[in-house]
C-alpha positions in Angstrom: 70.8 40.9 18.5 69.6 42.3 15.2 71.1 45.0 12.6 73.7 47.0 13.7 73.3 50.0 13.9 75.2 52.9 12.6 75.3 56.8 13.4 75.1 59.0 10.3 75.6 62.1 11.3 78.4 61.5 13.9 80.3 59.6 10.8 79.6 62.3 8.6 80.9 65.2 11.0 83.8 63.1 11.6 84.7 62.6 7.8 84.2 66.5 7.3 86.5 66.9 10.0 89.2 64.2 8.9 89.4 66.1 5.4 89.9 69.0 7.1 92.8 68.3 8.8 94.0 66.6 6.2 93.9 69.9 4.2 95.6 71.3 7.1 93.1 73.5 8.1 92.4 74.3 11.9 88.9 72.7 12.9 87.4 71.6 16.1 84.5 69.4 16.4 81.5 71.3 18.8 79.0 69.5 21.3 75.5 69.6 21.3 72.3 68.2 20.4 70.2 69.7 18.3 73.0 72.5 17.1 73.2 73.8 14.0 76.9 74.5 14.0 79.0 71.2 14.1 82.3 72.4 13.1 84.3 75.7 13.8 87.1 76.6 11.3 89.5 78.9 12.3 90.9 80.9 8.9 93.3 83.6 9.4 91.4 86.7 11.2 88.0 85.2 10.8 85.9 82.2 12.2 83.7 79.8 9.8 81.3 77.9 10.7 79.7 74.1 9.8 76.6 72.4 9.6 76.7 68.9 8.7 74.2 66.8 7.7 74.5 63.2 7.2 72.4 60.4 4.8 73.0 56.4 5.0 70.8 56.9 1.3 70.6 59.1 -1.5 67.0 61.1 -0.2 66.9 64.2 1.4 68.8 66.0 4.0 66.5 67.2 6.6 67.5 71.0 7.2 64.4 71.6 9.7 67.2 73.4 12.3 68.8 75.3 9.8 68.4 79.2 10.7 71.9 80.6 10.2 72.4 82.7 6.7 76.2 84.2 7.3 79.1 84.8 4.8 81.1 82.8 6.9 78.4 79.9 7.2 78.4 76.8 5.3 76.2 73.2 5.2 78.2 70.4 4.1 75.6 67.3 3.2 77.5 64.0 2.8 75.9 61.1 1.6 77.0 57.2 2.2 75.3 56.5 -1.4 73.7 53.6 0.5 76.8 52.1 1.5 77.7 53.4 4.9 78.6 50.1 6.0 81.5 49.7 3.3 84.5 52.3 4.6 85.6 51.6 0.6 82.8 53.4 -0.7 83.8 56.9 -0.4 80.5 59.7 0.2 79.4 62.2 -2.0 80.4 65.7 -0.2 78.1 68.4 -1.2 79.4 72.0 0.2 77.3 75.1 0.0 77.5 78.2 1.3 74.4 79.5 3.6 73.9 82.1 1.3 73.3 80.4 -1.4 70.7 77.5 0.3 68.2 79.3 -1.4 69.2 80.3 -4.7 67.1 79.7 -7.5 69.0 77.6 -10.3 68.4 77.4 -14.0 69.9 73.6 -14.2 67.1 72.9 -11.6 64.3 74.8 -13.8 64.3 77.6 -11.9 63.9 75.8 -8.4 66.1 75.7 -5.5 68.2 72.9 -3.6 65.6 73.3 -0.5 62.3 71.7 -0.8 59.4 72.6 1.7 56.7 70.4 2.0 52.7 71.6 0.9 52.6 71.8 5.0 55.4 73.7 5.7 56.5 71.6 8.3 59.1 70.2 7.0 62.2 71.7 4.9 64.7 69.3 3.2 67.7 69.7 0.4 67.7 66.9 -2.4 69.9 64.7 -3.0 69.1 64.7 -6.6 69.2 68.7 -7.0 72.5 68.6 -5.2 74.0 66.1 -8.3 71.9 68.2 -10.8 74.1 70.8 -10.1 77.0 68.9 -11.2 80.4 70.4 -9.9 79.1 73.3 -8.4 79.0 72.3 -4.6 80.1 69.1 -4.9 83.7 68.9 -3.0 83.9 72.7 -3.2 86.7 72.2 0.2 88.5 75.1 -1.2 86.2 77.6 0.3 88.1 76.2 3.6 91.6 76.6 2.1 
């Protein structure tokens, strides 16, 4: 029957969601394909929104369909460190504001978290900037709170 498989970014939205509600914060799950908001908060008189991206490895996080900068918008990459299979393991959570996607950071010499390609067909965040960064986006769930 071969390798089974497993759907990244469905487990990914869901575990976004489950610490969510565990924070006791109100937050409902959209439908789509092809979206680029997963994930509606409701926070007192104002609405945020949630785009998240999933990864089985520790690569890149393909953010071809991202196109919404907004205060109140937020990417939350979460990565199975190449364990997905192992519900022990628990994922990096990387949260950062839209605003700040494409901020220029000394720690990365100057560069941002987004790569383009030569091509410019492709746009992805790394993995390995994200950590760079150290504590600065990683489970930053407090911009939620």
């Amino acid at each position: 029957m071969g390798e089974k498989g497993h759907n990244t970014n469905l487990a990914a939205e869901f575990y976004v969601l489950s610490i969510l509600y565990r924070l006791g914060i109100n937050a409902h799950l959209t439908l789509g394909n092809k979206k680029s908001v997963d994930i509606v908060v409701e926070k007192e008189n104002e609405i945020i929104t949630i785009d998240v991206k999933g990864l089985k490895d520790t690569s890149c996080f393909p953010i071809d369909n991202w196109n919404k900068k907004n205060e109140n918008h937020f990417l939350i990459f979460v990565s199975f460190l190449k364990r997905i299979d192992n519900p022990n393991i628990i994922p990096d959570v990387f949260i950062v504001p839209s605003l700040e996607l494409e901020n220029f950071h000394k720690e990365l010499d100057g560069k941002q978290i987004i790569y383009r390609n030569p091509k410019g067909n492709r746009i992805v965040v790394e993995y390995s900037r994200l950590k760079k960064l150290g504590e600065k986006y990683k489970n930053k769930w407090d911009y939620f709170t």
